[in-house]
N, C-alpha and C positions, 0 to 999 in steps of 0.2 A: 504494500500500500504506500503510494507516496501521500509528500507534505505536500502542501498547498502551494500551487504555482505565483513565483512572482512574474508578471509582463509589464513587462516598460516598453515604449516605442520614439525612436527619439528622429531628426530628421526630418525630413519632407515625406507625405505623402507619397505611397508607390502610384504610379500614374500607368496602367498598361495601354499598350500600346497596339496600333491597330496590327493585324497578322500582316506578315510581308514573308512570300514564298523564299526560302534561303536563307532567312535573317533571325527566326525565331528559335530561341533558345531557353535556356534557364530563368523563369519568374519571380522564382524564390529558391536561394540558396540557404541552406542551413550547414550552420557548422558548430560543430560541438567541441567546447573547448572547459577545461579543467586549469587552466593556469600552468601547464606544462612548455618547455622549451617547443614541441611541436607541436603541440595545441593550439600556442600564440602564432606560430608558422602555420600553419591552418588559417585563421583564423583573419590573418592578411593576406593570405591567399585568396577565400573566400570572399573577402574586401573587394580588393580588386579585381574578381571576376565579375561579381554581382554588380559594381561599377560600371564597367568596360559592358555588361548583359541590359543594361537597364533594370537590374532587378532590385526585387528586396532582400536584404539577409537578413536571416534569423541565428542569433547569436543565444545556444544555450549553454549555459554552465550548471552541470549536475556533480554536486559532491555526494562522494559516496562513502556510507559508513566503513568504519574498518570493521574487519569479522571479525573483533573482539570486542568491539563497542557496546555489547551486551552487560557485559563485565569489569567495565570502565565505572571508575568513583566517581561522583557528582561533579568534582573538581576535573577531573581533565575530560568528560565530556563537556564540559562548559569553554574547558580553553578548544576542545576541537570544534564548538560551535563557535566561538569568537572567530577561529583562524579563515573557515567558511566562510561568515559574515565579513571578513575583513577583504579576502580574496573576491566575493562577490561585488562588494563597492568597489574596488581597485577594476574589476573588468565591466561594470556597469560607466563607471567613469571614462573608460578606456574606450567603451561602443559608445557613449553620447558624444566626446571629441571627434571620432570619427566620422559620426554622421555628421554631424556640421562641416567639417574640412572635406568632406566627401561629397558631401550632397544625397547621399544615401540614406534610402530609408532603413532604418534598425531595429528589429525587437529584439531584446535582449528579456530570456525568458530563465529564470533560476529555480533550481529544481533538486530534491534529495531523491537518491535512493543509487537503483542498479545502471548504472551508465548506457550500456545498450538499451534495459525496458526503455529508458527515458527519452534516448533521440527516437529512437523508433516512435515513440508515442507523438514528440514532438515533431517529428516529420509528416506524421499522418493527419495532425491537428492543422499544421500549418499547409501542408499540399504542397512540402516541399517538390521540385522537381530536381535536386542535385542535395546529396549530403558530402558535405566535409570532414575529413578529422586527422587530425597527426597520428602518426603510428607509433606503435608502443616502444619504450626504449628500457620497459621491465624484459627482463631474461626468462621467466615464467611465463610469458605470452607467449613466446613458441613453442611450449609444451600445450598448453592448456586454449590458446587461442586470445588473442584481442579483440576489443571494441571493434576496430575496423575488421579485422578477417571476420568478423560475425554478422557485421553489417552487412557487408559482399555477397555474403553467402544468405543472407536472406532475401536479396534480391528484389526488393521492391521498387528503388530507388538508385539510379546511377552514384557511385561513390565514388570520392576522389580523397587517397589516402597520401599525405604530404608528409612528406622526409623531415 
């Protein structure tokens, strides 16, 4: 069960645009970003295609418990909800600059829980037609699988996984 969705929209208005045979592409870009080295490389990736596409991006950040957070003291889940709350202003701050210096329209949508349920859910909501994400640079992903190979492999949505 996730937490209650925050959406903010910052920017201009998405304005579409009439069909032109050859020219129509991606409407809305979504990309999922965590505050990671490739996430934020993501994350201007997706910037600047949705730019360069006419589109809108949807910028979501899902933190996700750790699997021992069951059994965390009152004290350090409180410092790991601070550190969330602190990282979510820092990339809320980070997509409203943007969409002003860009001209871009932005939702920046924040979100707990399992990383994959949550873009998955967020790309369905929004109708994305391109998801974004950095690819993983834990060593246990190639065992057990990453956010992006899971995405791929679900195949709803074209994915673009960035180095």
């Amino acid at each position: 069960m996730s937490a209650p969705v925050e959406r903010e929209q910052y920017g201009p208005q998405a304005r579409p645009s009439p069909f032109e045979r050859g020219t129509d592409g991606p409407r809305v870009v979504l990309v999922g970003t965590d505050g990671t080295r490739t996430a934020l490389r993501a994350a201007a990736y997706a910037a600047g295609l949705a730019r360069r596409q006419g589109a809108g991006l949807v910028v979501v950040f899902v933190s996700s418990p750790a699997p021992y957070s069951g059994i965390m003291s009152g004290v350090v889940a409180g410092a790991v909800q601070q550190t969330h709350d602190e990282l979510a202003a820092e990339l809320r701050a980070e997509c409203r600059r943007g969409a002003e210096e860009l001209g871009l329209p932005v939702t920046f949508l924040c979100r707990r829980g399992d990383a994959y349920a949550e873009l998955c859910r967020a790309a369905d909501e929004t109708r994305a037609d391109l998801v974004v994400v950095g690819s993983s640079e834990q060593a246990g992903h190639r065992l057990v699988g990453s956010v992006a190979t899971r995405l791929v492999r679900t195949g709803r949505w074209p994915v673009v996984v960035v180095p």
